[in-house]
PyMOL Python script that loads the backbone (N, CA, C, O; Angstrom):
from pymol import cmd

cmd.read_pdbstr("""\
ATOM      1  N   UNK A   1     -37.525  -1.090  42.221  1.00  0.00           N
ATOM      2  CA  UNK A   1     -37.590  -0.495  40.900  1.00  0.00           C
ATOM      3  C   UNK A   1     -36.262   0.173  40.533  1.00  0.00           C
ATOM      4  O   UNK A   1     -35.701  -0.017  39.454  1.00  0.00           O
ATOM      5  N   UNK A   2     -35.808   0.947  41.478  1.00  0.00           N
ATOM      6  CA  UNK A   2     -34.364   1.490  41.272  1.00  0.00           C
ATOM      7  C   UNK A   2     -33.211   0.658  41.025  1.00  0.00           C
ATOM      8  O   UNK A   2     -32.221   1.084  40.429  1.00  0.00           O
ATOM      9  N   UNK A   3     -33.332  -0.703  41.538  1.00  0.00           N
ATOM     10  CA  UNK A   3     -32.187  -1.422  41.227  1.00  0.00           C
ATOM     11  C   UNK A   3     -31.907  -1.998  40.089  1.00  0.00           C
ATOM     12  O   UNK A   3     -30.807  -2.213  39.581  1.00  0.00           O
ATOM     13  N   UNK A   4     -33.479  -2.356  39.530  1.00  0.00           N
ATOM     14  CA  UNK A   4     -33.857  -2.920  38.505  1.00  0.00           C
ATOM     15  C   UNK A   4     -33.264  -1.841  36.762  1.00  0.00           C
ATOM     16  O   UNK A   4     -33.026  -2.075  35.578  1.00  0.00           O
ATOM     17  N   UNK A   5     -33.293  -0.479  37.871  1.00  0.00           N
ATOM     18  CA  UNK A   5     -33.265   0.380  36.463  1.00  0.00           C
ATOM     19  C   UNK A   5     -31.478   0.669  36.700  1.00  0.00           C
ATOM     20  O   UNK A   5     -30.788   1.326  35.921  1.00  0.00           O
ATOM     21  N   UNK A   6     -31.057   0.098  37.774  1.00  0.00           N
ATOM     22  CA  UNK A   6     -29.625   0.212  37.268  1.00  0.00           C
ATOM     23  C   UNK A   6     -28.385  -0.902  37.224  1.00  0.00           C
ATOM     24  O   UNK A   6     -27.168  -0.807  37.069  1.00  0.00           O
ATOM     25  N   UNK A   7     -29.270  -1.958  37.429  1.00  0.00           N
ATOM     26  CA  UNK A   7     -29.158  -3.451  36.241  1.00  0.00           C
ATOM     27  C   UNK A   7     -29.313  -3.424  35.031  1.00  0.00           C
ATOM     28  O   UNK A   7     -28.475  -3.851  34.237  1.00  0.00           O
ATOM     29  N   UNK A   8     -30.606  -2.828  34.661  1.00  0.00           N
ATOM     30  CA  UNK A   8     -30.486  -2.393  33.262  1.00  0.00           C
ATOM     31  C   UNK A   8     -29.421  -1.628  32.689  1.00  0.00           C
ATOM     32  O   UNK A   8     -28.748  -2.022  31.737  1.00  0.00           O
ATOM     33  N   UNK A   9     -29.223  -0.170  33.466  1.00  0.00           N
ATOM     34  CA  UNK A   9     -28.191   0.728  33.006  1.00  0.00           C
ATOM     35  C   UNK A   9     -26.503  -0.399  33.103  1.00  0.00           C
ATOM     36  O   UNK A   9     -25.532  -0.148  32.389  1.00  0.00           O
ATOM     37  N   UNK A  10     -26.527  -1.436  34.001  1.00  0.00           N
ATOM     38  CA  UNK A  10     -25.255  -1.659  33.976  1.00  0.00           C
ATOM     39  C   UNK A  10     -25.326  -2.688  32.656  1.00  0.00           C
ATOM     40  O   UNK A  10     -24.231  -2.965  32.168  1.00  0.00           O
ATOM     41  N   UNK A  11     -26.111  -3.079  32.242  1.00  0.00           N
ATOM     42  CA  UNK A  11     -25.690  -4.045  31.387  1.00  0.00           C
ATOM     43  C   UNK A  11     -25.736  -3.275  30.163  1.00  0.00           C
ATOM     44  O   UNK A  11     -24.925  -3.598  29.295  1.00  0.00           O
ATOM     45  N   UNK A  12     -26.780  -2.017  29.854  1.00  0.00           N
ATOM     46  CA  UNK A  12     -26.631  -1.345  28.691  1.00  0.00           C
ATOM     47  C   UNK A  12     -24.615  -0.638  28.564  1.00  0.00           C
ATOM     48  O   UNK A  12     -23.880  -0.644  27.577  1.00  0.00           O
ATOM     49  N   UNK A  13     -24.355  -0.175  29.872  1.00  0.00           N
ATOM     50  CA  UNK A  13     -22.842  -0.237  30.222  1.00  0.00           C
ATOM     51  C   UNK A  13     -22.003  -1.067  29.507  1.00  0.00           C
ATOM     52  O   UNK A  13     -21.157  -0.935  28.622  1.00  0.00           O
ATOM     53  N   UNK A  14     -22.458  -1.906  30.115  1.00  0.00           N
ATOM     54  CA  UNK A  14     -20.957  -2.936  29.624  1.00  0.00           C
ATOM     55  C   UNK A  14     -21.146  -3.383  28.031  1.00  0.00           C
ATOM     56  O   UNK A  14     -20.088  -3.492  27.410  1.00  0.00           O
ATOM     57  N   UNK A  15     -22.249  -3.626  27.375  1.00  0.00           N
ATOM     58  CA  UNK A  15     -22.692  -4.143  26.253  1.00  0.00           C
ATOM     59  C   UNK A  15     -22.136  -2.954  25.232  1.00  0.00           C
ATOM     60  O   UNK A  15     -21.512  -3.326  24.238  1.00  0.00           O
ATOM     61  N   UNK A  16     -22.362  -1.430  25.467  1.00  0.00           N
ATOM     62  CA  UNK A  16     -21.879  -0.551  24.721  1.00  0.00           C
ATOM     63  C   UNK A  16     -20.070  -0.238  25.462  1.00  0.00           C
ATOM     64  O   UNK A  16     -19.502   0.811  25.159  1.00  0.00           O
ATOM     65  N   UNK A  17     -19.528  -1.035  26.186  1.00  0.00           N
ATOM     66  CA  UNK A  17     -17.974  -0.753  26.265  1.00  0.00           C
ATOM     67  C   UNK A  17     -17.123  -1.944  25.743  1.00  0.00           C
ATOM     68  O   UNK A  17     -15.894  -1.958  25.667  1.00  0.00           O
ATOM     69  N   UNK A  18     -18.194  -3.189  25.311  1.00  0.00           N
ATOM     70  CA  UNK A  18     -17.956  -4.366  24.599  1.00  0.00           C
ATOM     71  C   UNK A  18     -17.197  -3.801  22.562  1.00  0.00           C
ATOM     72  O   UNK A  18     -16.276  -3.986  21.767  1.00  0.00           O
ATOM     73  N   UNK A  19     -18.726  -2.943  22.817  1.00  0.00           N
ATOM     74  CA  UNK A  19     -18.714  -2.433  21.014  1.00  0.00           C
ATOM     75  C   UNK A  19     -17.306  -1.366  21.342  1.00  0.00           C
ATOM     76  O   UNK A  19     -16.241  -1.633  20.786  1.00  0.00           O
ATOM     77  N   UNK A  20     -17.388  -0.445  22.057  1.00  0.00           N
ATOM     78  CA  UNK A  20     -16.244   0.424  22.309  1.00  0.00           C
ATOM     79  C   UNK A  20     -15.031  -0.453  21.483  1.00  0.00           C
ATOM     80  O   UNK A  20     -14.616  -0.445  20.324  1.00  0.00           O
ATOM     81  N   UNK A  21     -14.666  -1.277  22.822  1.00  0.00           N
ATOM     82  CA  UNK A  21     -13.340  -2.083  22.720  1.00  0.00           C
ATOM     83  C   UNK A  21     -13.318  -2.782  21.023  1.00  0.00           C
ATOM     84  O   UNK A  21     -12.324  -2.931  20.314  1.00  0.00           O
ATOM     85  N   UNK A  22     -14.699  -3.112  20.709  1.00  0.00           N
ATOM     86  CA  UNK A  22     -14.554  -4.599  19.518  1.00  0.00           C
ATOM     87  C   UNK A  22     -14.240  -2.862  18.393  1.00  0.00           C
ATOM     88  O   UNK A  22     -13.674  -2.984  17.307  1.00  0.00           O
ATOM     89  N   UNK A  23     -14.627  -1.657  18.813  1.00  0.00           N
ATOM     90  CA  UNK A  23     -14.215  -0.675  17.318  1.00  0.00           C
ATOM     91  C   UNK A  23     -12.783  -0.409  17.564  1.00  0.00           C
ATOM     92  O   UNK A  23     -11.979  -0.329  16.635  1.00  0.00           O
ATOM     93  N   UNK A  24     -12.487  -0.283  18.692  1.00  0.00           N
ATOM     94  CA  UNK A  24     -11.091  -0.095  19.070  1.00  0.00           C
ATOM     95  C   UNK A  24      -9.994  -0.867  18.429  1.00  0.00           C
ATOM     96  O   UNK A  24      -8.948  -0.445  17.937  1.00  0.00           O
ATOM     97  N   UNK A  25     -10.528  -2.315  18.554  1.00  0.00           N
ATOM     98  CA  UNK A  25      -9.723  -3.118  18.167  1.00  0.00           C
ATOM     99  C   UNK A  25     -10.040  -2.877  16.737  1.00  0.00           C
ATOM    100  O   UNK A  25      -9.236  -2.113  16.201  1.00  0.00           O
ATOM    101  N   UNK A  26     -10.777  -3.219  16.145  1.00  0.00           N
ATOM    102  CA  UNK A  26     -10.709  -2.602  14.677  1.00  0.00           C
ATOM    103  C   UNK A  26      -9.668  -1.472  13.865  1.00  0.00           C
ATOM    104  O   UNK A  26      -8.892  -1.523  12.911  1.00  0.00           O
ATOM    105  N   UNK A  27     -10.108  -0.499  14.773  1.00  0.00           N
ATOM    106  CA  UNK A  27      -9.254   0.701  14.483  1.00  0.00           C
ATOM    107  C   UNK A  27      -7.420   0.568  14.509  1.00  0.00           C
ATOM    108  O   UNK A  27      -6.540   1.116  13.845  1.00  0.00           O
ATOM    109  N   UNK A  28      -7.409  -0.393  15.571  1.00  0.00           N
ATOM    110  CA  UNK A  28      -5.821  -0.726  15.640  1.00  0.00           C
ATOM    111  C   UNK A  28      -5.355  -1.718  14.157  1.00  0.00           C
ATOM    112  O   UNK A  28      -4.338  -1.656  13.465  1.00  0.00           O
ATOM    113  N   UNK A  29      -6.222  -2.350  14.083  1.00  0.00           N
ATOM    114  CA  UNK A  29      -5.943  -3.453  12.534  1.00  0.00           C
ATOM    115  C   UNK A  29      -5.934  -3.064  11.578  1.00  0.00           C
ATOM    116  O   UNK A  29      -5.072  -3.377  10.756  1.00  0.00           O
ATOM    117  N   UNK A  30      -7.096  -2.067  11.293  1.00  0.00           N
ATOM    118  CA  UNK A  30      -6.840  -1.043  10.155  1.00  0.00           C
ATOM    119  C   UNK A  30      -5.425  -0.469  10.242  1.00  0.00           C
ATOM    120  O   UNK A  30      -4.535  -0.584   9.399  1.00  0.00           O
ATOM    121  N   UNK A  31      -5.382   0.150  11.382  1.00  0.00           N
ATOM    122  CA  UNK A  31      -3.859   0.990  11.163  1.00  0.00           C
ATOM    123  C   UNK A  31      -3.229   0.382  11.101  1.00  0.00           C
ATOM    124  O   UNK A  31      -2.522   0.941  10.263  1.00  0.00           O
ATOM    125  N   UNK A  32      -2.691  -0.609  11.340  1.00  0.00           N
ATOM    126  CA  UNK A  32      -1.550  -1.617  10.535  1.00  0.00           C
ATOM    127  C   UNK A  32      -1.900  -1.634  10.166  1.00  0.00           C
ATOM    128  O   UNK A  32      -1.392  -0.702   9.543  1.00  0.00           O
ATOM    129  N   UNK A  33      -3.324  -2.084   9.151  1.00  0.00           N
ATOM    130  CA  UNK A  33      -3.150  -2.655   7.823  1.00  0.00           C
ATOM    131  C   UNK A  33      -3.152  -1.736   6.473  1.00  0.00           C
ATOM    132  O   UNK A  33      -3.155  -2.119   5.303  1.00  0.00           O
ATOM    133  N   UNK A  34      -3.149  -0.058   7.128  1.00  0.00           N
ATOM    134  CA  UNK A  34      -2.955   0.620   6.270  1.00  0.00           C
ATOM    135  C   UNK A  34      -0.934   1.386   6.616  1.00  0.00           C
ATOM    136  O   UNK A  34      -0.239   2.249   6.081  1.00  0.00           O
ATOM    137  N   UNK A  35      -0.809   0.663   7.479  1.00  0.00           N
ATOM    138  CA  UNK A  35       1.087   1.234   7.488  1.00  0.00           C
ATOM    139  C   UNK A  35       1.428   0.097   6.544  1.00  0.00           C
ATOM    140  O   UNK A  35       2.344   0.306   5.748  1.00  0.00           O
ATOM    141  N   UNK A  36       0.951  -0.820   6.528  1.00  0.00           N
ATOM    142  CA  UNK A  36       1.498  -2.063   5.388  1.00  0.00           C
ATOM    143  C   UNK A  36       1.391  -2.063   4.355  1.00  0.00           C
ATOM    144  O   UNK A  36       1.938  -2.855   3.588  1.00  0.00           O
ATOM    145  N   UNK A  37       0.426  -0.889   3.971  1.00  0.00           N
ATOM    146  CA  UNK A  37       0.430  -0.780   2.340  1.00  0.00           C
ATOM    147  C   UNK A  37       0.654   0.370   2.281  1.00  0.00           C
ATOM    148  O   UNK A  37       0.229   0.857   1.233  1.00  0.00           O
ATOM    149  N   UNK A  38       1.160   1.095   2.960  1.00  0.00           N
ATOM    150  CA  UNK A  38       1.676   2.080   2.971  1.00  0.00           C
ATOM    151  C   UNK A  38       3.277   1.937   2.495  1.00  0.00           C
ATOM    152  O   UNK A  38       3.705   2.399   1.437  1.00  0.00           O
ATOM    153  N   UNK A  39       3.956   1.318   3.333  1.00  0.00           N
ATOM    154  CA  UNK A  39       4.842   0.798   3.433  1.00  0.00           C
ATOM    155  C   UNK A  39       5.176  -0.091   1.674  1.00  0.00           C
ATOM    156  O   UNK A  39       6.264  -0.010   1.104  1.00  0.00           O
ATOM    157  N   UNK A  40       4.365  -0.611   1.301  1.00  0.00           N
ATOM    158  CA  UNK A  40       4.080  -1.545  -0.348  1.00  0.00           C
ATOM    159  C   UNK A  40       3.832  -0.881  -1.056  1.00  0.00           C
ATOM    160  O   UNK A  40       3.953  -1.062  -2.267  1.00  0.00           O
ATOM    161  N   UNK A  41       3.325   0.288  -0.408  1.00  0.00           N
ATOM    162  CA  UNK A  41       3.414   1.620  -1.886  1.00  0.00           C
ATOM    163  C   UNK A  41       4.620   1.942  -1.791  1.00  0.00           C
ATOM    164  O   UNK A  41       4.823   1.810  -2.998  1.00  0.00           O
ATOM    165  N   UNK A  42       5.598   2.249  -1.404  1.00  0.00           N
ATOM    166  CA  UNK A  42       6.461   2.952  -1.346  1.00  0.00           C
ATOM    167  C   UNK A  42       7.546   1.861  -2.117  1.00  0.00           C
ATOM    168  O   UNK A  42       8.184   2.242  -3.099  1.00  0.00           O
ATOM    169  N   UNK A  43       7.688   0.505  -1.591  1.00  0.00           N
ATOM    170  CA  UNK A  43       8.238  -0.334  -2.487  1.00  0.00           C
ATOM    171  C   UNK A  43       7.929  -0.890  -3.848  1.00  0.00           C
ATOM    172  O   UNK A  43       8.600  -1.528  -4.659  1.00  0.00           O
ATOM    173  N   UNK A  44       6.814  -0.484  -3.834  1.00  0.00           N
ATOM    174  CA  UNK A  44       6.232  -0.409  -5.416  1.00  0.00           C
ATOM    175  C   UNK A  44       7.136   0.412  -6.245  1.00  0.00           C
ATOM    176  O   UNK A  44       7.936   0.207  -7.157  1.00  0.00           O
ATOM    177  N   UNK A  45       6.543   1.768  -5.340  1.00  0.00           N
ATOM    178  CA  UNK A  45       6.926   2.929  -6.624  1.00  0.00           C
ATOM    179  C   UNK A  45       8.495   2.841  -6.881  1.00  0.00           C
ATOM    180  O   UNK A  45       8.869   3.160  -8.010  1.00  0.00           O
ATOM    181  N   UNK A  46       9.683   2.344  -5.727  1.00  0.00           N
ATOM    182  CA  UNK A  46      10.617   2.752  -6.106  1.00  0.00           C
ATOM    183  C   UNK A  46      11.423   1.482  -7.025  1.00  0.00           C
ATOM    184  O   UNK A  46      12.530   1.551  -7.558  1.00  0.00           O
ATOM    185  N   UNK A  47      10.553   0.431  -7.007  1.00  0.00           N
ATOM    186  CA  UNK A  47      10.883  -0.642  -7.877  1.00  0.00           C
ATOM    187  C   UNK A  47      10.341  -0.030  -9.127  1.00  0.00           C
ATOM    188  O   UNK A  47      11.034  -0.461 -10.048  1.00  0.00           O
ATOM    189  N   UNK A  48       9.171   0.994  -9.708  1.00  0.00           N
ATOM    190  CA  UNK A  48       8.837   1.262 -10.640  1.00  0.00           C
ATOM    191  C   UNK A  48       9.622   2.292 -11.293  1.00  0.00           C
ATOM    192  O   UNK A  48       9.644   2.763 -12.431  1.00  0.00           O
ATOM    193  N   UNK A  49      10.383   2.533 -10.004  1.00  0.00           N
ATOM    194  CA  UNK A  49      11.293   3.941 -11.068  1.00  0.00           C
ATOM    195  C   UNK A  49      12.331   3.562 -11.382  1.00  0.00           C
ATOM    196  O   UNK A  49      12.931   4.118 -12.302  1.00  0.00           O
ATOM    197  N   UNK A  50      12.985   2.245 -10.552  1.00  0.00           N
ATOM    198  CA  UNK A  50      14.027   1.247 -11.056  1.00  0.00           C
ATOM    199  C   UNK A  50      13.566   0.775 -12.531  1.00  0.00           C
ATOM    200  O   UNK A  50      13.954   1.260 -13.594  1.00  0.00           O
ATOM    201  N   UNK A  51      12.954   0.067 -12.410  1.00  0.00           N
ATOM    202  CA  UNK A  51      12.454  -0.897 -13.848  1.00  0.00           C
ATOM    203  C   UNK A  51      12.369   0.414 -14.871  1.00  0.00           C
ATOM    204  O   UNK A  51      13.014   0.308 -15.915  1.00  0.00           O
ATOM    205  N   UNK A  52      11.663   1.573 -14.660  1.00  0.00           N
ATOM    206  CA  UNK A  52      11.755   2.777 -15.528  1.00  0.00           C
ATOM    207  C   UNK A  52      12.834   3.280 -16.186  1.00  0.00           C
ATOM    208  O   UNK A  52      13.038   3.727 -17.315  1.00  0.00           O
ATOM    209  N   UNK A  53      13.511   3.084 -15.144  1.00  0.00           N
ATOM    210  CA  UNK A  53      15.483   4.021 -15.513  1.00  0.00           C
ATOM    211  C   UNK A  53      15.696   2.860 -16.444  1.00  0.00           C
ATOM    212  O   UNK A  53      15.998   2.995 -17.630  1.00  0.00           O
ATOM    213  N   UNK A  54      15.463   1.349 -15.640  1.00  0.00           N
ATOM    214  CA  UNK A  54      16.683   0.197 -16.668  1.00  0.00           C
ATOM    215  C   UNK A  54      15.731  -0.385 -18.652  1.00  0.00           C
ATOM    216  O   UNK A  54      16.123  -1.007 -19.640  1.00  0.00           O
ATOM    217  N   UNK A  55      14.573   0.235 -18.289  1.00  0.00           N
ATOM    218  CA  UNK A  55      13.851   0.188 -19.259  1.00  0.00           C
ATOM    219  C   UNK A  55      14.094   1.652 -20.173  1.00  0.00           C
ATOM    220  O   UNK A  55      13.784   1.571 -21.361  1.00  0.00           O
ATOM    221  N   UNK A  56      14.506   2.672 -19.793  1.00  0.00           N
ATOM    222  CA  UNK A  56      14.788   3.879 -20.539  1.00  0.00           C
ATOM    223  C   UNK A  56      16.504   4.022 -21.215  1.00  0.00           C
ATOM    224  O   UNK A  56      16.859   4.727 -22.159  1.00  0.00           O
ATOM    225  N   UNK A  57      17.414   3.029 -20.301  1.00  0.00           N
ATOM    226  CA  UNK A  57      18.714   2.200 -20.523  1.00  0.00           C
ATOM    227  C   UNK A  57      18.864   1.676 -21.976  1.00  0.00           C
ATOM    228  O   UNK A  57      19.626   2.105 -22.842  1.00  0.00           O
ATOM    229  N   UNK A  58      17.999   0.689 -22.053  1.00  0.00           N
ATOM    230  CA  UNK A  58      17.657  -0.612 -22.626  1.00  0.00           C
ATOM    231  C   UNK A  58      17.213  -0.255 -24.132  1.00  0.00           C
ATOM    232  O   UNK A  58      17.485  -0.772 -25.215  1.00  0.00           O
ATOM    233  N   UNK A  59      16.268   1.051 -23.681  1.00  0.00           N
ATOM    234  CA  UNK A  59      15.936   1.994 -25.060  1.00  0.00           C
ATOM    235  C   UNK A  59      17.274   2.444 -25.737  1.00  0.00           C
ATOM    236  O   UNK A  59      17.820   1.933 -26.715  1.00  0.00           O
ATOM    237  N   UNK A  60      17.518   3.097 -25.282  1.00  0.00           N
ATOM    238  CA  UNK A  60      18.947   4.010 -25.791  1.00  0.00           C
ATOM    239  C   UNK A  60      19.671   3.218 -26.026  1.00  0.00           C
ATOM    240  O   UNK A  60      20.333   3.608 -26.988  1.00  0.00           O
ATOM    241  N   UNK A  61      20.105   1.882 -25.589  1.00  0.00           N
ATOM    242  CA  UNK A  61      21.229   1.044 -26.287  1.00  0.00           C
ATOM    243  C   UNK A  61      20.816   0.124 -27.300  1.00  0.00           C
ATOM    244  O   UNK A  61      21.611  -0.711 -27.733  1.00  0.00           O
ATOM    245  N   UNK A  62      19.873   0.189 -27.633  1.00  0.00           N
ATOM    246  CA  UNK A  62      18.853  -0.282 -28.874  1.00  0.00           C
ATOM    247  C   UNK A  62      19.026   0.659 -30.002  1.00  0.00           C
ATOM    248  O   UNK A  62      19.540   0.537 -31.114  1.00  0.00           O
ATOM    249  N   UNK A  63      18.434   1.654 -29.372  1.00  0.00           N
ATOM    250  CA  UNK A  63      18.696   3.065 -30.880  1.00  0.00           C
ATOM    251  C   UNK A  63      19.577   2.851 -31.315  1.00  0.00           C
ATOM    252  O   UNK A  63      19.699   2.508 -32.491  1.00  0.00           O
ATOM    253  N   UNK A  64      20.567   2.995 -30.431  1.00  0.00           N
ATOM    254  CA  UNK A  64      22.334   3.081 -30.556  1.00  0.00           C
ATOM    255  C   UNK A  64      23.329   2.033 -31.143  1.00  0.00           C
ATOM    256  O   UNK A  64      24.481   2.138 -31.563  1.00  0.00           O
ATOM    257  N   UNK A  65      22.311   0.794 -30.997  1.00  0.00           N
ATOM    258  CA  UNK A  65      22.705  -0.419 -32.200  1.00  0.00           C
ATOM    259  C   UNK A  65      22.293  -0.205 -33.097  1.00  0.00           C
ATOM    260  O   UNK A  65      23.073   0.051 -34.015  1.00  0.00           O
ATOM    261  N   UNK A  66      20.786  -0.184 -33.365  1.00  0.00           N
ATOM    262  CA  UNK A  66      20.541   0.163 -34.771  1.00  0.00           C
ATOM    263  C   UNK A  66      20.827   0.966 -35.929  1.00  0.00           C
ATOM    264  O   UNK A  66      20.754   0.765 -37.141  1.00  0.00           O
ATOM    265  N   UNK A  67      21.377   2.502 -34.784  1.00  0.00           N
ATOM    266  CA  UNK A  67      22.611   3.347 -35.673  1.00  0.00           C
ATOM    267  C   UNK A  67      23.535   3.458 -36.094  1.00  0.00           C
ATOM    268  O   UNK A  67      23.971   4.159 -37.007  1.00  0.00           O
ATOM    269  N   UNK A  68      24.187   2.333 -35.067  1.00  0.00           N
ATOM    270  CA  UNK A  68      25.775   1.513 -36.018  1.00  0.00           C
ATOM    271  C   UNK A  68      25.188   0.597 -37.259  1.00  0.00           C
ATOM    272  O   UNK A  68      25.477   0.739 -38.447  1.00  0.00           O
ATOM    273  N   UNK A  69      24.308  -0.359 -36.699  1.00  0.00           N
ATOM    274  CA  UNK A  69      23.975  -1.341 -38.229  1.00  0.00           C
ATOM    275  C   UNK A  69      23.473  -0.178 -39.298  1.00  0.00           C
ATOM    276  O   UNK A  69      24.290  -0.177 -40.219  1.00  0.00           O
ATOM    277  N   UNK A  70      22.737   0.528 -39.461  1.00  0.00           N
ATOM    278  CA  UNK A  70      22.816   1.726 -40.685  1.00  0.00           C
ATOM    279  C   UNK A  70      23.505   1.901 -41.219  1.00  0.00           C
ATOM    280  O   UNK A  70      23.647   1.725 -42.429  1.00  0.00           O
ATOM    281  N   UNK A  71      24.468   2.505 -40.098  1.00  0.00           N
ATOM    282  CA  UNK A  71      25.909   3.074 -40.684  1.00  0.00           C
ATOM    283  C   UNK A  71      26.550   2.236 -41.223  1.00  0.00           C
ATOM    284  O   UNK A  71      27.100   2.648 -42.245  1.00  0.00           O
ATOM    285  N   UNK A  72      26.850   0.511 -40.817  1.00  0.00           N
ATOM    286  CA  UNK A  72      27.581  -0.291 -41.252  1.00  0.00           C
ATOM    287  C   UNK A  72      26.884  -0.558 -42.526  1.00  0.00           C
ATOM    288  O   UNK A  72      27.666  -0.917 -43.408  1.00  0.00           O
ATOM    289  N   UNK A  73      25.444  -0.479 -42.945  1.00  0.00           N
ATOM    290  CA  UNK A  73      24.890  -1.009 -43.793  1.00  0.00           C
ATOM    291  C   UNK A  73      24.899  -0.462 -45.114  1.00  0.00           C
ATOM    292  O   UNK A  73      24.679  -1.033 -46.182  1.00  0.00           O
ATOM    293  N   UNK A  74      25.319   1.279 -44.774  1.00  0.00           N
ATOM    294  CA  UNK A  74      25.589   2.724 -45.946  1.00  0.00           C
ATOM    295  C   UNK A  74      27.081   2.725 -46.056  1.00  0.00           C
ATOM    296  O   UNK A  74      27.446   3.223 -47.121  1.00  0.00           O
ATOM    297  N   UNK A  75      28.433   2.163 -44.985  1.00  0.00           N
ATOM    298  CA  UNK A  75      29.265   2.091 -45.176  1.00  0.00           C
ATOM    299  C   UNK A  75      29.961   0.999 -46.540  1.00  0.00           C
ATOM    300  O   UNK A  75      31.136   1.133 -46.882  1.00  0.00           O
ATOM    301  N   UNK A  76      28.887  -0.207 -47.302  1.00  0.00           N
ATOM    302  CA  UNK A  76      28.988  -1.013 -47.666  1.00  0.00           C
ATOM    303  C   UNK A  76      28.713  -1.287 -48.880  1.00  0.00           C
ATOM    304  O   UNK A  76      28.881  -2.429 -49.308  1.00  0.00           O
TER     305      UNK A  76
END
""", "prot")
cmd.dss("prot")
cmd.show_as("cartoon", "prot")
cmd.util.cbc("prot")
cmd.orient("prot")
């Protein structure tokens, strides 16, 4: 009877150090797979503050035409 109950205990053992390892491994994939978008946020945002600056550029040299054609247009 005793052996029987720790055949049982060994296989309840190994079956719950199976799940251990299979969350373990999980846990490692997640964490890369959250340093990787971690990592894609960060190249996001600083491509967004690029495109921001050359889009706030792009503004101002627009105004800045249209205030010469005025002027050229009241000069006339």
């Amino acid at each position: 009877m005793t052996e029987n109950m720790n055949t049982t205990f060994e296989h309840e053992l190994k079956r719950l150090e199976k799940r251990v390892d299979a969350l373990v491994k999980v846990c490692d994939q997640l964490q890369d797979e959250n340093k990787s978008l971690k990592q894609r946020q960060d190249v996001l945002t600083a491509e967004r503050a690029n495109l921001l600056q050359k889009n706030e550029q792009v503004r101002a040299r627009v105004e800045a035409m249209i205030g010469r054609l005025k002027a050229m247009e009241q000069g006339t």
